[in-house]
C-alpha positions as CSV (number, residue, x, y, z in Angstrom):
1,X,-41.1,1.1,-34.4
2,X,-43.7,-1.2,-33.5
3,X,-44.8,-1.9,-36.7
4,X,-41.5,-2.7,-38.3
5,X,-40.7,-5.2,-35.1
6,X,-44.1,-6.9,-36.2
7,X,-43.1,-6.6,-40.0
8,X,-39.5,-8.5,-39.3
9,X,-41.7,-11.6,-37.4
10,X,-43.7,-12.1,-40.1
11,X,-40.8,-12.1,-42.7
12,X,-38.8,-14.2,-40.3
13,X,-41.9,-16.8,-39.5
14,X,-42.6,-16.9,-43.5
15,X,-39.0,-18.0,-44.2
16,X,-39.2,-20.6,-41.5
17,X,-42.2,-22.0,-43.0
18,X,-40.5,-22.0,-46.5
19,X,-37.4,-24.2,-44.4
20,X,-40.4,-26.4,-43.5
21,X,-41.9,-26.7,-46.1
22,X,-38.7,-27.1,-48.4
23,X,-36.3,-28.6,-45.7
24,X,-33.5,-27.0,-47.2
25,X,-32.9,-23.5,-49.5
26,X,-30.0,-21.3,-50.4
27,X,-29.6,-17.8,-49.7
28,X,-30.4,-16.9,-53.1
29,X,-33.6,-19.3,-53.1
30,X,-34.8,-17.8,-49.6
31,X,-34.1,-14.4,-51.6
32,X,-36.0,-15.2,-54.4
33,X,-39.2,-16.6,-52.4
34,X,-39.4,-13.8,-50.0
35,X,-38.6,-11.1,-52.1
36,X,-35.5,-10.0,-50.3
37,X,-34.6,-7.6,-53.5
38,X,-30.5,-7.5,-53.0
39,X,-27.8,-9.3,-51.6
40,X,-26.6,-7.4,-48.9
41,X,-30.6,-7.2,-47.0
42,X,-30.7,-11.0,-47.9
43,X,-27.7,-11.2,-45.6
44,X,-28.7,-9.2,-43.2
45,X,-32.4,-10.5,-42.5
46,X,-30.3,-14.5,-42.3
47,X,-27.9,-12.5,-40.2
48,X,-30.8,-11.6,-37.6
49,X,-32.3,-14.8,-37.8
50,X,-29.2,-17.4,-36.7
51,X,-31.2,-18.5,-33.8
52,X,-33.1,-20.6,-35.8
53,X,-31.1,-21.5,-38.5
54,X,-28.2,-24.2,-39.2
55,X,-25.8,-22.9,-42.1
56,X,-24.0,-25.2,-44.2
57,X,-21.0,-23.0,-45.9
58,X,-20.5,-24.4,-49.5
59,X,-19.9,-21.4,-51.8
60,X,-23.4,-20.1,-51.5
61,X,-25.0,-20.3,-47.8
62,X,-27.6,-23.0,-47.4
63,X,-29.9,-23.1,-44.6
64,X,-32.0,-25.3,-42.9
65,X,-34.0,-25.3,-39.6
66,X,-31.8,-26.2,-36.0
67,X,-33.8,-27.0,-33.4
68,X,-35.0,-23.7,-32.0
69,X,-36.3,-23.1,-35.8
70,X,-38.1,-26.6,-35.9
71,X,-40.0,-25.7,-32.2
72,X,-41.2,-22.6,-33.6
73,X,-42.7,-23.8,-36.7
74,X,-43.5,-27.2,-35.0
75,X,-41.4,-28.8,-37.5
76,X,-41.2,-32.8,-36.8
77,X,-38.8,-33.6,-39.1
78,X,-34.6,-33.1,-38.4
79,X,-32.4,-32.4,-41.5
80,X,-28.4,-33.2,-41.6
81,X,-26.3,-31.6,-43.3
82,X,-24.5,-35.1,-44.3
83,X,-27.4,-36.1,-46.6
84,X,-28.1,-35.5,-50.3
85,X,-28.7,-31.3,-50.1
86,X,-28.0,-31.1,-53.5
87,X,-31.3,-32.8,-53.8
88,X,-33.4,-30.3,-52.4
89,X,-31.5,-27.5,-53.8
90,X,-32.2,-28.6,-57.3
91,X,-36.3,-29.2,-56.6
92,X,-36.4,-25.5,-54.9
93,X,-35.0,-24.5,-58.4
94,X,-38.4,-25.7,-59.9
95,X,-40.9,-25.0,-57.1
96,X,-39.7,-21.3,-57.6
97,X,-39.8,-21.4,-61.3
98,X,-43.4,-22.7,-61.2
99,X,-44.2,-19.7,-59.1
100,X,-44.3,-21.4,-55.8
101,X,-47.7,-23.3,-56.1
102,X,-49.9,-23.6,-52.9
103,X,-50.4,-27.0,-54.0
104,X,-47.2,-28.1,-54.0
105,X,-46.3,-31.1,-52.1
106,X,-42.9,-33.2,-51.9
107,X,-42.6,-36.9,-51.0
108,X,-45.6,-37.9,-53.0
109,X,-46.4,-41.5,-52.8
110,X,-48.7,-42.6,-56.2
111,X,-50.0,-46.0,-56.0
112,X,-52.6,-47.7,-58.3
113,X,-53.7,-51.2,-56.9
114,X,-53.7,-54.2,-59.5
115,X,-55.6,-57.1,-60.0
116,X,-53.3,-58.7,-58.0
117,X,-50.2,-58.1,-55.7
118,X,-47.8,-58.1,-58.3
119,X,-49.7,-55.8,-60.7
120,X,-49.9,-52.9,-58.0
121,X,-47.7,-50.1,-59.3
122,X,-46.2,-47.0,-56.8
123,X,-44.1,-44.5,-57.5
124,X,-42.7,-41.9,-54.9
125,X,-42.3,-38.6,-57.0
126,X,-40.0,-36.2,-55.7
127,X,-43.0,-33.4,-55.8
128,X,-46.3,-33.2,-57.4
129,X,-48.4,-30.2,-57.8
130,X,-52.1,-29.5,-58.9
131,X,-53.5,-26.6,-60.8
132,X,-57.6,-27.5,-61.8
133,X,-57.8,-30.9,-62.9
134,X,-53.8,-31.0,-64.1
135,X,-51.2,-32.7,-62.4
136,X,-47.7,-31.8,-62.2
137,X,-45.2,-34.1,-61.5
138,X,-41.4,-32.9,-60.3
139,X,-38.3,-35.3,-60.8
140,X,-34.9,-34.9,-59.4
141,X,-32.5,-36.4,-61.1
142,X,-28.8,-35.9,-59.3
143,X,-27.5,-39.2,-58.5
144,X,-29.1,-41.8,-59.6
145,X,-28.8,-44.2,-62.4
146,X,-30.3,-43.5,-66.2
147,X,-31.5,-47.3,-65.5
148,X,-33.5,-46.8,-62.2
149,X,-35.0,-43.6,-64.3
150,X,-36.1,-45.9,-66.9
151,X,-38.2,-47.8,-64.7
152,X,-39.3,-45.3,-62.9
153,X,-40.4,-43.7,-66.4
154,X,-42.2,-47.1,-67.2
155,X,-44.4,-46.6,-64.0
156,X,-45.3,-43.1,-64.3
157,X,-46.6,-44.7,-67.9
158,X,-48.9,-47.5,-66.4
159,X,-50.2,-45.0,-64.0
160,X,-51.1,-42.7,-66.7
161,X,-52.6,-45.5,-69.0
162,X,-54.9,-46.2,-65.5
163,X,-56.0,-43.1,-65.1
164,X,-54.6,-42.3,-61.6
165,X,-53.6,-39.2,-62.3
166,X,-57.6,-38.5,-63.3
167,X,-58.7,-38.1,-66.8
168,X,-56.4,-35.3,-67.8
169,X,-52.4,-37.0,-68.5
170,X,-50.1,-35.0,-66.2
171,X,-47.0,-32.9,-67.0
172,X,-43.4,-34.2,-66.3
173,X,-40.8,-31.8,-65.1
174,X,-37.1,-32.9,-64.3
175,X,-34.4,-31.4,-63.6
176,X,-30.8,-33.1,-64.2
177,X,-27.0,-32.0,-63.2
178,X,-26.2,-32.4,-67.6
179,X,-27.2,-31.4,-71.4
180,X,-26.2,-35.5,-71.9
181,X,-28.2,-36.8,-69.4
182,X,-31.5,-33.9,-70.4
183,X,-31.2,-35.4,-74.2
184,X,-31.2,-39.2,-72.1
185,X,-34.4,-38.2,-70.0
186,X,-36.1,-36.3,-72.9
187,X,-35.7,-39.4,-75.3
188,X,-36.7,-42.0,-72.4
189,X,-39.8,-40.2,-71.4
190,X,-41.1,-39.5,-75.5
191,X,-40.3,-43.0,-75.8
192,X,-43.3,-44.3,-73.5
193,X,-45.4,-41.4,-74.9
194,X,-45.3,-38.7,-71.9
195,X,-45.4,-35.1,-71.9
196,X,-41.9,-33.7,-70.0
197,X,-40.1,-31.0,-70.0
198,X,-36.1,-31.4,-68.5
199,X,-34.3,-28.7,-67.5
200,X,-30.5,-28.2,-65.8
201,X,-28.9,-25.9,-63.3
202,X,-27.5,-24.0,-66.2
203,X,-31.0,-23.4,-66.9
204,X,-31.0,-21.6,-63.5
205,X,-27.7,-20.4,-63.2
206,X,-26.7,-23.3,-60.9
């Protein structure tokens, strides 16, 4: 008996550290990471858990840490429901499909410093991960415009023609809402000469 009890707080304090970590994941997602196996004991595990958990109710459950979650994981930062989920749901889509990488981080700043001011380029990738000397870079793209993509494209280009990303040329991954807008970022990204891969949630059954 005592061993399951300490079996269940592990599981539970893994999954808070994946709400942490990820800010925000489905039921299927928190499934998939953790190894849940079927629906019903992916239920039931959330089920025990509601202490620590908001629930937002949009056709599948998505969760995210209230404050009792956020004190036991010492989680500084507070999500709301009211901003873009959709977001993180789509990046958990690809940190799961590239196996969950310990190296994975979101909210990476890249800058490379210029001769001047104005030559200084940053970009703020959605997540970047690193496996030996090769970079991965993750892009979201939900809601924002083909044009702002372009120049985002443009950076990521000058960053790799400086070398910031080390000698080896990174890997793009996006994921977008539609087969339009994949053919849109494929062609913009072979167009400055960088290797990406697009995918979209029908990729993932989304």
């Amino acid at each position: 008996m005592h061993h399951s009890k300490l079996q269940r707080k592990k599981r539970e304090e893994a999954i808070l550290l994946s709400l942490k970590k990820l800010d925000f994941l489905t039921r299927g997602q928190i499934q998939s990471i953790h190894k849940l196996k079927s629906d019903r004991n992916a239920q039931r595990v959330l089920k025990q858990m509601e202490e620590y958990l908001n629930v937002i109710r949009s056709g599948e459950n998505i969760y995210y840490l209230n404050a009792a979650g956020r004190s036991l994981v010492n989680c500084d930062k507070v999500r709301k429901s009211t901003g873009n989920v959709q977001h993180y749901i789509m990046r958990n889509y690809l940190y799961i499909a590239y196996s969950c990488p310990q190296s994975w981080d979101n909210e990476i700043r890249i800058t490379s410093e210029g001769k001047s001011k104005k030559d200084t380029v940053t970009c703020v990738a959605d997540a970047v991960f690193k496996r030996g000397d090769f970079y991965t870079v993750i892009e979201v793209d939900n809601t924002q415009t083909m044009k702002k993509n372009q120049v985002k494209i443009q950076k990521y280009r000058t960053l790799k023609d400086r070398f910031t990303f080390g000698p080896v040329a990174p890997k793009f991954i996006w994921i977008t809402t539609t087969e339009n807008r994949r053919k849109e970022l494929i062609k913009l990204n072979e167009d400055k000469g960088l290797v990406a891969e697009v995918f979209t949630l029908t990729d993932f059954n989304a």
